[in-house]
N, C-alpha and C positions, 0 to 999 in steps of 0.2 A: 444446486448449492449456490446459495447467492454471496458472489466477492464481498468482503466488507470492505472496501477502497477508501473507507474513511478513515481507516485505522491503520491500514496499510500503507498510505501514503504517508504518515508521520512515521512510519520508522523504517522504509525502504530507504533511504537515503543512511540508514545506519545497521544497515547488516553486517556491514564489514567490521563496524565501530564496536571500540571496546566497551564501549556505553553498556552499562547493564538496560536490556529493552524489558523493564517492567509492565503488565499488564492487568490488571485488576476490574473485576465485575464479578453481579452474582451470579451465580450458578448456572447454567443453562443457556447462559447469555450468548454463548457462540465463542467462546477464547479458545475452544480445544481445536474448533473447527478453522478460528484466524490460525493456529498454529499448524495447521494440516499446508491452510495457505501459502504462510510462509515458506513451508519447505518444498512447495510446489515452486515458488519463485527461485527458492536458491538452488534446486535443482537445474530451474531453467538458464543457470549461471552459470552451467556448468559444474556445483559442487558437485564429488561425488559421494554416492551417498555411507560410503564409511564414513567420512567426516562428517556426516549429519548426526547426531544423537537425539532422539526425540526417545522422553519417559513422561507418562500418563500416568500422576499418584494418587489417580481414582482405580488404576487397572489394579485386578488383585495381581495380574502376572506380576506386578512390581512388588509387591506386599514388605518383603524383604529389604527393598532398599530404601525403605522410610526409615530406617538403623543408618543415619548418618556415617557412619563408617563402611558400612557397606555399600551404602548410596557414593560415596567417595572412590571406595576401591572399583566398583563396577566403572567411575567412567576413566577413570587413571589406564584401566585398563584395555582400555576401547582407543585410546592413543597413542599411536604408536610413532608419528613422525610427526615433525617440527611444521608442518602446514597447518594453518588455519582451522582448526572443527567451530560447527555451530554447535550447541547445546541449549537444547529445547525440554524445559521440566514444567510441566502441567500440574495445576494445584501444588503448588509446592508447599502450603503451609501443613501439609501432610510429612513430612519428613520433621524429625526433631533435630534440633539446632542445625537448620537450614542456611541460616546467616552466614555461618563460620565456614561450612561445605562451598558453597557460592564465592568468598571471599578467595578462599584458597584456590578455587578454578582461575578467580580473576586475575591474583596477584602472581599465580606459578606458570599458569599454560597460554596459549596461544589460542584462544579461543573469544567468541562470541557470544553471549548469554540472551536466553531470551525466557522470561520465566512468567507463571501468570499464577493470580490466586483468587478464591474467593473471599478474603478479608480486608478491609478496607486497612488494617493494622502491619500488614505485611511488612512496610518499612519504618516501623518501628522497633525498638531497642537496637542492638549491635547492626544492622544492614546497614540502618540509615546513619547511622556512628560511622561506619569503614566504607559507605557510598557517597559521601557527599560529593557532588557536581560530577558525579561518576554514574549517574543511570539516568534513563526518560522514562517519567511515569504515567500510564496514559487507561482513564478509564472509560472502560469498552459499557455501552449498554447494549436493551433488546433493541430491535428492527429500530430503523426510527420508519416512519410511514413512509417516506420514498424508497426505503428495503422493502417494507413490507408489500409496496407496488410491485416492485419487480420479483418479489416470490409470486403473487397470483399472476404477473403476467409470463413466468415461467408454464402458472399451471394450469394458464391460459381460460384466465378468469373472466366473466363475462358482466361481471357489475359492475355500475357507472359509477363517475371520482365519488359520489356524495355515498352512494349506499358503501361505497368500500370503507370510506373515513368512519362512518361511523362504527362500522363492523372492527375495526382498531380502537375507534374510543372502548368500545366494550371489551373487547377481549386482548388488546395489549400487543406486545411485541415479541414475546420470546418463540424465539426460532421455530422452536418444536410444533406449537400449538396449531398450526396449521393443518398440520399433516392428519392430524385430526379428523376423523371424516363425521363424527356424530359428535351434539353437546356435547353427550354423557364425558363421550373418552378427553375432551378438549377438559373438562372438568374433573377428571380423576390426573389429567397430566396436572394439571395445574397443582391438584393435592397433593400433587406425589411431592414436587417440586417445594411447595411450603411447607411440607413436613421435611424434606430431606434438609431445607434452610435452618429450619428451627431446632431439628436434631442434634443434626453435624455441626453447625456452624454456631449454634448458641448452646444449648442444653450439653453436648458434649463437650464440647471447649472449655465453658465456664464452669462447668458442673453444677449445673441449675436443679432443685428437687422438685419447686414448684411449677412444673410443666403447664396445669393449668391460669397459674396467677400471670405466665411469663403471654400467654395464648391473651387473655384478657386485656392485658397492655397494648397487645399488636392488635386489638381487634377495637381497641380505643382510638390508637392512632390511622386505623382506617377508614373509621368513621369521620378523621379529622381531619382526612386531605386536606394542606393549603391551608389551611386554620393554628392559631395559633396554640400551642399546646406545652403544658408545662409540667415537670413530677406533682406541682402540687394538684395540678385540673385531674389529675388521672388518680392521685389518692383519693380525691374530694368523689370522686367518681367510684372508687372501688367501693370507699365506705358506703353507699348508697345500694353498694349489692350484698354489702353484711361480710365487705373481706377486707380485715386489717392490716395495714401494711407501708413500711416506712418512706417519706421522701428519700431517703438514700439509696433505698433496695429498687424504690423507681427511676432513680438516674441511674443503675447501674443497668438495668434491664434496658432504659433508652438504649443508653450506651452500646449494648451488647448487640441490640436489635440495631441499629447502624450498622455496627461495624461490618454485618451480615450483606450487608449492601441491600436486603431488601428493602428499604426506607433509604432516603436519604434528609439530613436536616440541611436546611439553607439559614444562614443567619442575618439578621438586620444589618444593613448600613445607614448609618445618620447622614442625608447628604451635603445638607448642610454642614457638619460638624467632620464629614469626610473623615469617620470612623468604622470596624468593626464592631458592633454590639453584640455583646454574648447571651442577651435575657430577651424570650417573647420569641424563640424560635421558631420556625414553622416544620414543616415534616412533607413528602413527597413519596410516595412507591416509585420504587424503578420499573417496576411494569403495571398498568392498570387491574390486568387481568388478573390478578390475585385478589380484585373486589367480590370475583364471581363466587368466591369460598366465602361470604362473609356468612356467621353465621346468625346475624340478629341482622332484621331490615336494615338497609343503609338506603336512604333514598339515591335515585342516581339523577344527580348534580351537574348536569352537562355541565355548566360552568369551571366548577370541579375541577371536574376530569381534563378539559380543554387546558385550564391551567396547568395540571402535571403533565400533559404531552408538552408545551410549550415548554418547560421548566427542564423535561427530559432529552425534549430537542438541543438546548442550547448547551447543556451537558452533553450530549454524545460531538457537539459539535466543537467540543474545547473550552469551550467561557467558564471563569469564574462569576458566578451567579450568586446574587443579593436579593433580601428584601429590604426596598428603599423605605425610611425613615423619613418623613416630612415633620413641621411643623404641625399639621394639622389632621395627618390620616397615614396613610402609607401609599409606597407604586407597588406594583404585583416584583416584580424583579428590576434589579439594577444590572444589567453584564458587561463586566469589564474584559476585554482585550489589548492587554498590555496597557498601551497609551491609550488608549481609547474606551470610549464607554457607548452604552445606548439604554432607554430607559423600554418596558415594556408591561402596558395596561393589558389584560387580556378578561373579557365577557362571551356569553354565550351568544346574545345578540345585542343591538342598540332598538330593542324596541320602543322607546318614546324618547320625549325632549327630556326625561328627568335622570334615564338611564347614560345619553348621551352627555349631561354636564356633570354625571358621577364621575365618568371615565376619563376625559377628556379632564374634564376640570383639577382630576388627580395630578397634572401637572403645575395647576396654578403658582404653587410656591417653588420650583423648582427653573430658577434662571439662567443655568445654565445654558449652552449650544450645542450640547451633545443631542442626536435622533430620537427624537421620541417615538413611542408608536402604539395602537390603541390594534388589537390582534381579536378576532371576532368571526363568528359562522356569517355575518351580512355578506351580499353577491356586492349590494351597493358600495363607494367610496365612500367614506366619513369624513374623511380627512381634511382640516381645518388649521387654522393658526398655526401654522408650520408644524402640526402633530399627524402623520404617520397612520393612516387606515390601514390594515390589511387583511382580506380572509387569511382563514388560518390555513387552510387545504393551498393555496397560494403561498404561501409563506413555508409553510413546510416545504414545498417543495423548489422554492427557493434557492439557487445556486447560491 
């Protein structure tokens, strides 16, 4: 079992804290597993483990206390004395009116909260109404590649950095998929996994009937990694298969297919005009590997793909991430950190003089002094006019 240290370290400093420790990722992604973590640390704290409460609202054994009041009474009951309990609820967007349960643990008891979900929506309506500057919300993706190192050197893998990287561009990050010992099964996990996504987490939620129109949508946006994609490019697109269907019924399936976390949208910044832009969105998998189900060719786009690990890296790594806006073209991502910024071009390689002044030149209009940098499979340095070369396998692995 590989520590996730990257996630852990942002809220060990607040275990004690009344902070609500929100967590959010899709499915599979390893939150059930951070929370095992967790309670290994706060054991190691000496809690004891009455004061621990750990519920799992994927287990059936819980089935019952998805009934908010009984989910209430059950932990009321489990508290018996004026110390400290943690309380640890797994998928919690599985229990009905969730908000109000949570609120009254926080406002009545003496307790710790530490909750995780798979919808990007969790803190929305009444949570986020009765949590303002009262929780840390923090989202978890799959492996990034230096997890995924130390899973095969747990399982004392014998391929060199470059076959390994690619063996991650192809099949992705999430936990499970390793374990895998044939395609076949590395390919039925994966299905499992994107049906259970689009089940559970869209089709039941929203109560969706067009299970196939909603499949067509996600299989448009797949095809469109990194590309810019809009409700009208995917009408224009349906009509062409003989399936009619409104721009509003397609922003809502956007919508829905987000909120799921398996896609994520980044959206433009004008850098110049140092704005968020809401139109010419792009789109990202949280994990590659769900390309492997595509069910109509999708060429595979090293470039692409290089771009969503980069995009997925700086997301697992904390950054609010952009697609810069120029005067005359776009950068691949803008990422802010707090006060700070860095820009980042990213290609499959720089194989000629024309590739190298596409990428590089993508800074031309942008005068700023913040780091640029141009992210790339070349072994060679690039890097010129104060612009930033770096392999990506380097970079990734990057302290």
């Amino acid at each position: 079992m590989i520590k996730r240290e990257m996630y852990l370290k942002k809220i060990r400093n607040l275990y004690d804290s009344d902070l609500i420790k929100i967590i959010v990722g899709v499915r599979r992604c390893g939150k059930s597993i951070l929370m095992t973590q967790i309670i290994k640390e706060l054991k190691e704290k000496n809690i004891d483990d009455s004061h621990i409460i750990y519920i799992n609202f994927e287990d059936y054994s819980f089935i019952d206390l998805t009934d908010p009041k009984k989910f209430h009474k059950y932990v009321k009951d489990k508290i018996v004395d004026d110390k400290k309990y943690y309380l640890l609820f797994d998928e919690i967007q599985n229990v009905k009116d969730f908000e109000r349960v949570i609120n009254s643990f926080r406002a009545t008891l003496n307790v710790s909260i530490f909750i995780t979900g798979s919808n990007s929506k969790i803190l929305s309506g009444e949570l986020s109404t009765h949590l303002a500057g009262r929780y840390i919300n923090i989202k978890m993706m799959p492996f990034t590649f230096k997890e995924y190192l130390a899973l095969q050197d747990s399982k004392n893998n014998k391929k060199s950095l470059d076959e390994s990287f690619m063996e991650y561009v192809e099949w992705g990050g999430m936990p499970q998929i390793y374990n895998a010992e044939t395609l076949t099964e590395r390919k039925m996990y994966l299905r499992d996994l994107y049906n259970t996504v689009i089940l559970k987490d869209i089709v039941e939620r929203h109560s969706i009937k067009d299970v196939n129109l909603l499949n067509r949508v996600v299989q448009f946006m797949m095809e469109n990694i990194g590309g810019v994609i809009s409700a009208n490019s995917i009408v224009n697109f349906l009509k062409t298969e003989k399936i009619k269907v409104s721009v509003d019924t397609v922003l809502n399936y956007i919508g829905y297919i987000c909120d799921s976390m398996i896609v994520n949208k980044v959206n433009r910044y004008n850098i110049r005009g140092k704005a968020v832009m809401s139109l010419l969105e792009k789109y990202y998998l949280t994990d590659l590997g769900i390309l492997e189900l595509k069910s109509s060719p999708i060429e595979k786009k090293v470039g692409g793909r290089l771009e969503n690990i980069v995009y997925n890296e700086l997301v697992a790594r904390g950054y609010d991430v952009y697609v810069g806006k120029t005067e005359n073209g776009e950068i691949d991502f803008v990422v802010d950190d707090f006060d700070k910024r860095f820009y980042i071009q990213v290609a499959d390689i720089l194989s000629d003089d024309k590739v190298i002044e596409r990428e590089f030149g993508a800074y031309k209009n942008v005068d700023d002094n913040f780091p640029k940098y141009v992210i790339t499979m070349d072994k060679m340095d690039y890097s010129m006019n104060g612009i930033i070369h770096k392999n990506i396998i380097d970079w990734l692995l990057d302290k």
